[in-house]
C-alpha positions in Angstrom: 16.3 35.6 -3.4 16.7 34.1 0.0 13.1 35.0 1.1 11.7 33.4 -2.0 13.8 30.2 -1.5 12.2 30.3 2.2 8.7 30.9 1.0 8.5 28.1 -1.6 10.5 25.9 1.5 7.2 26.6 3.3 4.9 25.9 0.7 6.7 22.6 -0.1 6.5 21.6 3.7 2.9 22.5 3.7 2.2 20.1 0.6 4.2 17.6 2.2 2.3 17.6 5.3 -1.3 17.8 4.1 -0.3 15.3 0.9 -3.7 13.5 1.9 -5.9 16.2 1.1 -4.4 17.4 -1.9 -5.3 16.2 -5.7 -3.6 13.2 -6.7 -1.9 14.5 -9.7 0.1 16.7 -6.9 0.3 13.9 -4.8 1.9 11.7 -7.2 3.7 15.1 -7.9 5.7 14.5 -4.5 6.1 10.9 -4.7 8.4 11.1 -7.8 10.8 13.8 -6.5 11.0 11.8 -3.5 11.6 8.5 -5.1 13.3 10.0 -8.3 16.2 12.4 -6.5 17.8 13.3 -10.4 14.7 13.3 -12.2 13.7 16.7 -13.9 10.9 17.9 -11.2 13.6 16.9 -8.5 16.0 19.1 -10.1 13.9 21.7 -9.9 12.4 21.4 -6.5 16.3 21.3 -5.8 17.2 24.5 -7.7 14.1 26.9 -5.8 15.0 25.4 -2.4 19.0 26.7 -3.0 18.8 30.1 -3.8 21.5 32.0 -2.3 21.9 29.4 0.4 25.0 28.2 1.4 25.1 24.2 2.4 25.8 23.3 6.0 29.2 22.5 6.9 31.1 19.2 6.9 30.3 16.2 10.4 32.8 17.4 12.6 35.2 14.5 13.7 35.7 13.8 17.3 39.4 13.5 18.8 38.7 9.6 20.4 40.6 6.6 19.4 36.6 5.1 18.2 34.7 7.6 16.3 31.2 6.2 15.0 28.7 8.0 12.5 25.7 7.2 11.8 23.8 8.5 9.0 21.9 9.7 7.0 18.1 9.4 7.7 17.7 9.7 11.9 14.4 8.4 11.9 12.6 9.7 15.1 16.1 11.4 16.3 17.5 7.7 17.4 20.5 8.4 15.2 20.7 11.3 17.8 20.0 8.8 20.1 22.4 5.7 19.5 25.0 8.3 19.3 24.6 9.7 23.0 24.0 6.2 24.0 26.9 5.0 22.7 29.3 7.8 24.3 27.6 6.7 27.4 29.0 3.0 27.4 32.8 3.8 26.7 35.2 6.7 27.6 37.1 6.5 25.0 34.2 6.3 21.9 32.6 9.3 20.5 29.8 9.4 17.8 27.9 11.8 15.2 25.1 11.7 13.7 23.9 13.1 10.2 20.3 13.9 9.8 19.1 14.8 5.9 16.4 17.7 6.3 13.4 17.0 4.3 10.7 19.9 3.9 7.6 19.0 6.0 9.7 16.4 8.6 9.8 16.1 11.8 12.0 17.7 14.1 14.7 15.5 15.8 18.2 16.8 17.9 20.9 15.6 15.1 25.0 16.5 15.6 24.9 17.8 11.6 22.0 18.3 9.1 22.0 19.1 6.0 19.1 20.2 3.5 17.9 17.4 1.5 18.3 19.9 -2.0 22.3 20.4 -0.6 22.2 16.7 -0.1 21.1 15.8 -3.9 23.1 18.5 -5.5 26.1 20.6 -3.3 29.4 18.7 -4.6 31.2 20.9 -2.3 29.4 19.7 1.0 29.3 15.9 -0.6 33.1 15.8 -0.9 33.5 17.6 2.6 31.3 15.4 4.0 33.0 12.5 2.7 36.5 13.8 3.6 34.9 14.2 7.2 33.0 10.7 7.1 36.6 9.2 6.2 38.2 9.8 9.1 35.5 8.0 11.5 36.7 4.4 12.3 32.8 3.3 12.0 30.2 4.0 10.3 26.6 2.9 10.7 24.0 3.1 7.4 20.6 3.7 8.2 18.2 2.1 6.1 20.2 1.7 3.4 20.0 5.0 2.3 23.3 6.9 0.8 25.3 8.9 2.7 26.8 11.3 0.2 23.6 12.0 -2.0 24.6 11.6 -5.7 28.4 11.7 -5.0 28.7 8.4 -5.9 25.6 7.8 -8.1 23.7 7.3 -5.2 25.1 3.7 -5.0 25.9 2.2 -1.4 28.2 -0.1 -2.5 30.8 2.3 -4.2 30.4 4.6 -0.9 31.2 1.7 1.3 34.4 0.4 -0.7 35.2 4.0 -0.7 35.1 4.0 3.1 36.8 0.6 3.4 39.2 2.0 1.6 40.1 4.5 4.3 40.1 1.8 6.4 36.2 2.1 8.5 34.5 -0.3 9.3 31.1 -0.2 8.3 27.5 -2.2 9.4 23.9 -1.7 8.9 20.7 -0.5 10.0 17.0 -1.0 9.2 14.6 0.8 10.6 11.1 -0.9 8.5 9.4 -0.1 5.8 13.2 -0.2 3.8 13.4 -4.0 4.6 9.7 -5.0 6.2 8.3 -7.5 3.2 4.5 -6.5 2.5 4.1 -10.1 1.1 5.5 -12.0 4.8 3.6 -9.0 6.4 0.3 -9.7 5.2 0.6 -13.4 6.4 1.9 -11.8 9.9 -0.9 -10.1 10.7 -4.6 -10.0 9.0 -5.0 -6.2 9.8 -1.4 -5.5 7.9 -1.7 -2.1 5.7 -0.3 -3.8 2.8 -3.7 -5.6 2.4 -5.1 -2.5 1.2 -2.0 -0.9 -1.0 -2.7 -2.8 -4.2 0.2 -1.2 -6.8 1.7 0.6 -4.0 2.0 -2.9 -2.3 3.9 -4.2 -5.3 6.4 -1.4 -5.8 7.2 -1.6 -1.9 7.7 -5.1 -2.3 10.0 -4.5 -5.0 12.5 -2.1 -3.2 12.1 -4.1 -0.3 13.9 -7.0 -2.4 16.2 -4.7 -3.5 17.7 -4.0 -0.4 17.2 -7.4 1.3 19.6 -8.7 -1.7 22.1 -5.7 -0.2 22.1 -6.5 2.7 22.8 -10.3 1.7 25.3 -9.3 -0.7 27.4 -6.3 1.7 27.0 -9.0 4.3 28.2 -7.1 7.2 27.0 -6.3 10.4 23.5 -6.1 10.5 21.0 -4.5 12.9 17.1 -4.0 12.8 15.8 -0.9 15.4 12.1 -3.1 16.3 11.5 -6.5 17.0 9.8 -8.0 13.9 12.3 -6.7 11.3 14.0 -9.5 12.3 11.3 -12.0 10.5 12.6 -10.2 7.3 16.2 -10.1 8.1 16.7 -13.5 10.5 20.6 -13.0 10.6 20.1 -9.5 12.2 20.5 -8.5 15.5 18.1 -6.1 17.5 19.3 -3.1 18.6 15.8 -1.1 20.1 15.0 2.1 19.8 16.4 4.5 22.7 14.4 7.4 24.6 15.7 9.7 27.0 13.4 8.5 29.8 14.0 11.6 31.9 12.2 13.0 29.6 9.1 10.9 29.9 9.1 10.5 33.3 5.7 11.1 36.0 5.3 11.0 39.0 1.8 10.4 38.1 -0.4 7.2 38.8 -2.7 6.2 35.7 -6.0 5.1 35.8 -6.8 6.9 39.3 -10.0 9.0 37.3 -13.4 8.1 37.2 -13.2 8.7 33.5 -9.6 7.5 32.0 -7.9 9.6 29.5 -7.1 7.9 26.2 -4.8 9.3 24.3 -4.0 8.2 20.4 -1.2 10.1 18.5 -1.0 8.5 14.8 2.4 9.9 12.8 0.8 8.2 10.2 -3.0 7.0 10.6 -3.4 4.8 8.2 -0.3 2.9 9.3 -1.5 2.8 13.0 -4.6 1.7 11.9 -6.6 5.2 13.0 -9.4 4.6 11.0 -9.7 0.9 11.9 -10.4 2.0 16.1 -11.9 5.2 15.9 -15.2 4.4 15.9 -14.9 2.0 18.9 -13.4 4.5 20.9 -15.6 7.5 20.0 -18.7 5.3 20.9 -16.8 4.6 23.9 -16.3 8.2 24.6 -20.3 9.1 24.0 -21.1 6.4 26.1 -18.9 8.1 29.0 -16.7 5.6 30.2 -13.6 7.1 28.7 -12.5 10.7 27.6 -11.0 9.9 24.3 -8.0 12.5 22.8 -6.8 11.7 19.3 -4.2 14.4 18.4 -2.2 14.6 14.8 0.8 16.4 13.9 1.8 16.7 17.6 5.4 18.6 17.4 8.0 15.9 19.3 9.0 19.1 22.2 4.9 18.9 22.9 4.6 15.1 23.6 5.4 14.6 27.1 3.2 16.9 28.3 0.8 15.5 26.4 1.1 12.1 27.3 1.8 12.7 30.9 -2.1 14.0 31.2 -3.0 10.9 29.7 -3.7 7.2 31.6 -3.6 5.4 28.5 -1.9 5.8 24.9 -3.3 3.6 21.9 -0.3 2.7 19.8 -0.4 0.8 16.5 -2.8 -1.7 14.9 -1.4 -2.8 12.0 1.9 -3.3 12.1 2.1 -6.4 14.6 4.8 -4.7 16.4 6.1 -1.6 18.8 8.3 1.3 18.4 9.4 5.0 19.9 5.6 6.0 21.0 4.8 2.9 23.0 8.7 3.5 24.7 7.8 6.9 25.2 4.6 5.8 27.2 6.2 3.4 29.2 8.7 5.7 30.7 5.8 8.1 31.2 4.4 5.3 33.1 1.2 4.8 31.2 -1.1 2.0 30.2 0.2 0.9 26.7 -2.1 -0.5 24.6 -1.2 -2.3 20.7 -1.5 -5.1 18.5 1.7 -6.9 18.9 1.7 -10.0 17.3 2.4 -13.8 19.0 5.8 -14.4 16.8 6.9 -10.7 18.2 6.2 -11.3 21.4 8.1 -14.5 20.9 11.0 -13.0 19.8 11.5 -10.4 22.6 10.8 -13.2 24.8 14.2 -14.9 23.3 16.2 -11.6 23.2 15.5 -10.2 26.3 14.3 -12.6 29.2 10.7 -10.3 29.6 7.6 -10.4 28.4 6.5 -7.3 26.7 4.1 -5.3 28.8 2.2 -3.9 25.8 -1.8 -4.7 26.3 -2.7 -7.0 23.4 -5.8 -5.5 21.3 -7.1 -5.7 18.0 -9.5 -3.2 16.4 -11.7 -6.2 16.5 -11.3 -6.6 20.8 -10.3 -3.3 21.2 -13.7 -2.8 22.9 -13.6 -5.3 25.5 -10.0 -4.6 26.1 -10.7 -1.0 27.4 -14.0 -2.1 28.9 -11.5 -4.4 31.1 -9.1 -1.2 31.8 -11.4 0.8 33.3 -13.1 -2.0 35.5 -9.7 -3.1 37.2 -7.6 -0.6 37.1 -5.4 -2.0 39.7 -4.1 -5.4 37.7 -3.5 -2.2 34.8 -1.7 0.0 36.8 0.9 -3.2 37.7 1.1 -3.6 34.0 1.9 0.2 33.7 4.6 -0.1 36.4 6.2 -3.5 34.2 6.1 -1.3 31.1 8.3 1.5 32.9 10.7 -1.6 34.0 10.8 -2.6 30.5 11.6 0.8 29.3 14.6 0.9 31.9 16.0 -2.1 31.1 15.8 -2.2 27.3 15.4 1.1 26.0 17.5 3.8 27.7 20.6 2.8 25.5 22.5 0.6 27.9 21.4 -2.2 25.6 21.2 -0.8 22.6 25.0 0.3 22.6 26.2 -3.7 23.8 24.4 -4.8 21.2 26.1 -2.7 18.7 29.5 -3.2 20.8 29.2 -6.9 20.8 28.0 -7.9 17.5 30.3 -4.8 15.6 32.3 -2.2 17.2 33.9 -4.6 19.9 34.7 -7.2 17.6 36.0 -4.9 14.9 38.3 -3.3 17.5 39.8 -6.6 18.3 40.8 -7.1 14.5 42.1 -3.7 14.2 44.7 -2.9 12.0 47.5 -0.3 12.7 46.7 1.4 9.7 43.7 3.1 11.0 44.2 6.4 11.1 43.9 9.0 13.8 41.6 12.2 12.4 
């Protein structure tokens, strides 16, 4: 029974994965377990996926006077990632993260996971997990996503007065699509995907509203992982995404080859605008001034090599903004190239002193952008060197944890109570 719950967990991440190419009947298929957890053909999905597996065990609960969880979705492992930062910035702090496994994911570090089916259905690791969440004196939502899968009828609010109730304190995170508005998006940014989405446009927009009258209603602590999040949630405060730069790290100089090596690595192509610079930089490519590498489905353990052989990463065009990839580049010490929009820019301007060293293109001047690369590479290789600076400064955790210190854990833990119990 076990091997035929693993084989239809393969098949299910194999669907998942190559959803593009599949009919849309099957398509649509997937969309509705993932959007409809208790309907029928979740249930289902669910009830092959569990076969004689047991659930994963309860968070365990650290021994510090602050104990911080954050949970449940650890979008590109920086639930992982605020956790370790956050033990970094205060001796006596300790935090756990909660990763939900879903069949065709990625592959982040997370402190507990659980399987997505044990997540929907297991009552006994729901209550365990709630028992363990409990005794945590904070705990951080991510994308406003429950924690507890249908313990509580997969509503937020009853988890969080639940949690209150115990006496944590609780806050907010988004991380985009669960709060980025496709109708202030598309006036952002002419290249936005939600131009093209049509229906899919209009339900987005609708959960979008939904949880943007959450967040106003919960009204607690509030925190966006990117920059322009915080057009769609003003009152927010930005806490970036952190990468282990060690990781990253070269002691490679770009741009030192005849030929430069451009490197594009979409997680999702149509989001990054793929299609929208391809043809640019393949006629680049035949024309011989660059060696262009476009690589999909990259495992996460591969990318620094990968990126470390390149002089010059293409991030997003669409989305007006930055993310993980670009950070990861910047500590490699590579030429970053994006569409990052003017009110963006702006903003990190405000929040952070520094202008962001991201090379502004467009699929429409992407051409004469990289035609300006590879004639002076010296005024691009300073640029590089700024981009590692940047990295440093704002996204190796050190500010990442003060913001979430200043604006929530530190000013909780001067309004604690003596009620708050010890685990």
């Amino acid at each position: 029974m076990t091997s035929l719950s693993q084989r239809f967990s393969a098949l299910i991440a194999r669907m998942v994965t190559d959803r593009s190419k599949l009919p849309t009947f099957v398509d649509r298929l997937i969309t509705d377990v993932a959007k409809r957890p208790d309907g029928l053909p979740a249930r289902l999905v669910d009830s092959l996926l569990n076969l004689s597996s047991e659930p994963a065990a309860p968070t365990s609960v650290p021994s510090s006077r602050l104990r911080v969880f954050i949970g449940p979705t650890n979008y590109s492992g920086q639930g992982f990632a605020w956790s370790r930062a956050l033990e970094k910035s205060s001796a006596d702090l300790q935090a756990r993260n909660l990763e939900v496994e879903l069949p065709g994911g990625f592959t982040f570090p997370a402190d507990s996971k659980v399987s997505v089916s044990h997540y929907n259905r297991s009552r006994n690791w729901q209550q365990g997990e709630f028992t363990a969440v409990s005794q945590f004196t904070h705990v951080l939502y991510e994308a406003e996503r429950p924690i507890f899968g249908s313990m509580f009828s997969r509503d937020i609010r009853r988890e969080i007065h639940a949690l209150q109730q115990a006496n944590v304190s609780v806050a907010l995170m988004c991380h985009g699509t669960d709060v980025r508005s496709p109708r202030r998006h598309r006036d952002l940014t002419k290249w936005s995907p939600y131009c093209d989405e049509g229906e899919l446009s209009r339900q987005h927009q609708k959960e979008v509203d939904v949880n943007l009258s959450l967040i106003a209603t919960l009204a607690l602590p509030t925190f966006v992982s990117t920059p322009d999040l915080l057009v769609d949630v003003p009152d927010a405060h930005w806490c970036p995404v952190v990468v282990d730069g060690s990781v990253w790290r070269t002691s490679t100089i770009p741009l030192k080859r005849k030929k430069p090596v451009v490197v594009h690595v979409p997680s999702m192509g149509v989001i990054k605008g793929t299609h929208l610079i391809e043809e640019t930089l393949n006629n680049l490519d035949d024309e011989g001034l660059i060696d262009y590498r476009p690589f999909r489905g990259v495992a996460a353990s591969d990318m620094p090599g990968l990126i470390s052989q390149a002089d010059v990463l293409l991030d997003q065009f669409r989305i007006g903004s930055y993310g993980v990839a670009a950070v990861e580049a910047m500590f490699a010490g590579r030429v970053v190239v994006g569409h990052v929009v003017d009110k963006v820019r702006k903003i990190i301007l405000e929040k952070t002193g520094s202008d962001v060293p991201i090379v502004e293109a467009t699929p429409e001047t992407l051409e004469v952008v990289m035609r300006e690369i590879c004639t002076n590479s010296r005024h691009f290789q300073k640029v590089a060197r700024a981009g590692l600076a940047f990295a440093q400064a704002f996204h190796d955790g050190r500010y990442s944890s003060s913001v979430l210190a200043k604006y929530w854990i530190q000013s909780d833990h001067e309004a604690e109570t003596p009620e708050r119990k010890q685990p």
